[in-house]
N, C-alpha and C positions, 0 to 999 in steps of 0.2 A: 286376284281371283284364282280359280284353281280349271286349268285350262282341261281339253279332252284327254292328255294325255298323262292328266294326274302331279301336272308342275306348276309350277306359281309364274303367275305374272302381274304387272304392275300395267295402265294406262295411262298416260300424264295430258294433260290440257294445260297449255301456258295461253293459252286467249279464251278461258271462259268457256270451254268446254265446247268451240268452232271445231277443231282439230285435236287429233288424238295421235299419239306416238305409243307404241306399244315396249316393253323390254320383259326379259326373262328376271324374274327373281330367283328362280329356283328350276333345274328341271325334273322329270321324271326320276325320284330317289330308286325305281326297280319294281314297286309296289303301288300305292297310291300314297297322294297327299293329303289330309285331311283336318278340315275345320279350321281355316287361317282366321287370322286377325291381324291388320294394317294398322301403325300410328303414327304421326308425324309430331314430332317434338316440336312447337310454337310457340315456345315460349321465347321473346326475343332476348332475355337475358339471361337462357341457359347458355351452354360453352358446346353443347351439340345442336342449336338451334334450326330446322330444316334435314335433322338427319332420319330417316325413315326408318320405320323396321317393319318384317315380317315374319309370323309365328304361326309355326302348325303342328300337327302330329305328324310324324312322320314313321311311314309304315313302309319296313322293306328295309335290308342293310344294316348297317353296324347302332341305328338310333331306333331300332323299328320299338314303336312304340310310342317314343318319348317327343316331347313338344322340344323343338329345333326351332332357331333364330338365325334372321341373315338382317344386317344392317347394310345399308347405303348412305353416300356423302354426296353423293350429284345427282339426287332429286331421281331415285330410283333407276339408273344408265346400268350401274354394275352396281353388283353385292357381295358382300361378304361371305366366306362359306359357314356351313349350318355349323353353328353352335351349341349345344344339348344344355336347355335351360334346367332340366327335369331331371336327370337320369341320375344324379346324388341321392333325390330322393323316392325313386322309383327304381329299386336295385336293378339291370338291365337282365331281360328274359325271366322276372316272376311279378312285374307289375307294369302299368301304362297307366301314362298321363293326356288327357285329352279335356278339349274346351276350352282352352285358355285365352286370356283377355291383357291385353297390353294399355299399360297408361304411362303416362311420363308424368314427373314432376315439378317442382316451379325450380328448383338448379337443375335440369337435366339429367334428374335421375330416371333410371328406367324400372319399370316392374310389371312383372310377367305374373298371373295367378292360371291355377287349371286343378281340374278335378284329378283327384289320383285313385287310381284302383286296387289295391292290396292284394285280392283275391280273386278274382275273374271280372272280366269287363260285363258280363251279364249280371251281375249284383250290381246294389246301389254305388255309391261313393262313398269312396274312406276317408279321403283327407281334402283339403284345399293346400297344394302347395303353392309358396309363394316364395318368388325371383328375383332379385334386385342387382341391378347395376350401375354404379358412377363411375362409369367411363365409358360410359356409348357403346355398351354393348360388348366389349370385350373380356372381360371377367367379371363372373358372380358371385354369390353369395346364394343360398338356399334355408328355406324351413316348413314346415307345415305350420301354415297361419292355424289349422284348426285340423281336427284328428278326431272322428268318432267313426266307428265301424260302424258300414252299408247306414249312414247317414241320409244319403239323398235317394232320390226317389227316379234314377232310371228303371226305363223300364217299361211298361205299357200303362196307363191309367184307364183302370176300368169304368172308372164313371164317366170319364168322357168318352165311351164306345171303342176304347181299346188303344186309343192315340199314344203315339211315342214321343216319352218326356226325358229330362235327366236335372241334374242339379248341376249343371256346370255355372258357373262364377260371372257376375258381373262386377265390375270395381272400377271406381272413380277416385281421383287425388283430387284436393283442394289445393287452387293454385290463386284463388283472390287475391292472396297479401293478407288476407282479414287475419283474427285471431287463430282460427283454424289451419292455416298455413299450413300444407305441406301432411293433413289428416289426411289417411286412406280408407276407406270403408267398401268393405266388399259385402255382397248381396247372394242369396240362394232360395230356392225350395227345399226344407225338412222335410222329412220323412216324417208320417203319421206316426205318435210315439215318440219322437227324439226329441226331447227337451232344446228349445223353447215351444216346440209345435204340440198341437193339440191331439185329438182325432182322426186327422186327415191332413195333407201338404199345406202349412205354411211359409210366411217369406219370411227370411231372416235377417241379420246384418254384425257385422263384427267390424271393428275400427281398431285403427293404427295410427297414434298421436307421436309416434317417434320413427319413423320410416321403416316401419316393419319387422321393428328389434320383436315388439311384442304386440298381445293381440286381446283384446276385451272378448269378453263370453258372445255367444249370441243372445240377440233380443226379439223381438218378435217384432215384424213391420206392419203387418195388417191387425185393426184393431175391431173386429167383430168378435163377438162371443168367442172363448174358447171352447173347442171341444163343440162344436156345431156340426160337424160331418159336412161343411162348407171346404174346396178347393181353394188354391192359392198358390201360383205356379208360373213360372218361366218371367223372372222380374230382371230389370235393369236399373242399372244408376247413371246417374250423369252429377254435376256439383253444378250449380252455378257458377261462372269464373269472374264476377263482379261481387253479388253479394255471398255469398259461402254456403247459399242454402243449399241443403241437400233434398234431391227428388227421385223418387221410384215409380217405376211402371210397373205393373203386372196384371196378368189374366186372375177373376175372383170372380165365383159362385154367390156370393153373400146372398145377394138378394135376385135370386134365380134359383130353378131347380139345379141341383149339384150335376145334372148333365148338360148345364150348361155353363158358360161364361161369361161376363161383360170384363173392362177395362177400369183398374182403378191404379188412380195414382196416389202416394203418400210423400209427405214432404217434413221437411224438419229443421229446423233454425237453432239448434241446439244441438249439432254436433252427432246428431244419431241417436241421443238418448230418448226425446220425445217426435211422436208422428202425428201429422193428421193428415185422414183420410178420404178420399172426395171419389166417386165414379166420374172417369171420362165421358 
């Protein structure tokens, strides 16, 4: 969590959530902390199995901007100092990275994605960069999984009465064992106009069959009409970790007036090539 005083902390429960111990992740970098995200690696036959991490933006001092990482090996007591997973590819002082999403894989890989800015943080998003680490967090590797300028859609949405949105990244790894082993597939809202999207914000998806050497086009996750002047925005993924299916959530207009919303989810058994789509 990101405490009053704009530093990260962690709460731990060892009896089921009775009792609570608090520790510092991180403290006040000077500035503020902004938009973390917690993962614990569970995989019992990775080689960092129960090691923690924490990612945020980090505003203020020598990373201001750029999405920082701090790992832990004793169930979150102490941590590592920040780490700059971003700042390769967010040159330091003409861009920033923010919204980033942590997952682990089925050997204990780690990977960081986040939305990167190229040109001002008030425009859409430029790129999705994405972070990878086999070795628990102490050195990476960098690329931009995907690259279109002011692609996503921060910013205000006027049909929905002015509400503030953005296209920051969801991603999930497949760790079943099944055929799909070890695929990553990350999730967004297009911009109206930016191929695969229509008319108006669609949800997208782009996968990784080789741990994020390379990256498939985007495809289009919601399957109403194209070009309907229908929303579709702020989506997540998760994998099933039995059977390998993959499933999306996200807010959709379809069948509503566009000033409004309901819940639909889409799912896929093929790897992200094919969707079907159901309201919650």
């Amino acid at each position: 969590y990101i405490n009053n005083s704009y530093g990260q902390g962690v709460s731990v429960s060892t009896n089921n959530g009775v009792n609570w111990t608090t520790h510092t992740v991180a403290p006040n970098p000077g500035q503020l902390a902004d938009k973390n995200h917690y993962m614990v690696d569970k995989t019992t036959t990775s080689p960092f199995v129960n090691r923690s991490y924490c990612a945020w933006t980090d505003f203020g001092g020598a990373t201001d901007g750029e999405v920082v990482l701090r790992y832990s090996t004793n169930f979150g007591q102490n941590w590592s100092s920040n780490i700059n997973v971003s700042g390769t590819l967010t040159p330091l002082g003409s861009a920033f990275a923010q919204g980033n999403n942590i997952q682990t894989g089925p050997n204990g890989e780690l990977y960081v994605i986040y939305a990167i800015y190229d040109a001002n943080w008030t425009d859409g998003e430029d790129a999705i960069g994405f972070s990878k680490s086999t070795d628990g967090g102490v050195t990476w590797t960098h690329l931009r999984a995907y690259n279109q300028v002011n692609f996503g859609i921060r910013g205000n949405l006027s049909s929905k009465n002015g509400i503030r949105v953005s296209s920051f990244p969801s991603m999930s790894v497949d760790r079943s064992g099944g055929p799909r082993n070890g695929w990553i597939y990350i999730t967004w809202p297009q911009r109206a106009g930016v191929s695969p999207a229509g008319n108006s914000p669609d949800i997208v998806l782009i996968k990784s069959s080789d741990g994020g050497a390379t990256w498939s086009a985007p495809v289009r996750v919601n399957d109403d009409p194209l070009n309907n002047s229908k929303d579709q925005y702020y989506p997540w993924c998760t994998v099933d970790q039995v059977t390998g299916q993959l499933m999306l959530i996200f807010y959709d207009s379809r069948d509503v007036p566009n000033s409004q919303a309901e819940v639909f989810m889409a799912t896929s058994v093929d790897g992200g090539t094919t969707f079907t789509n159901f309201k919650v």
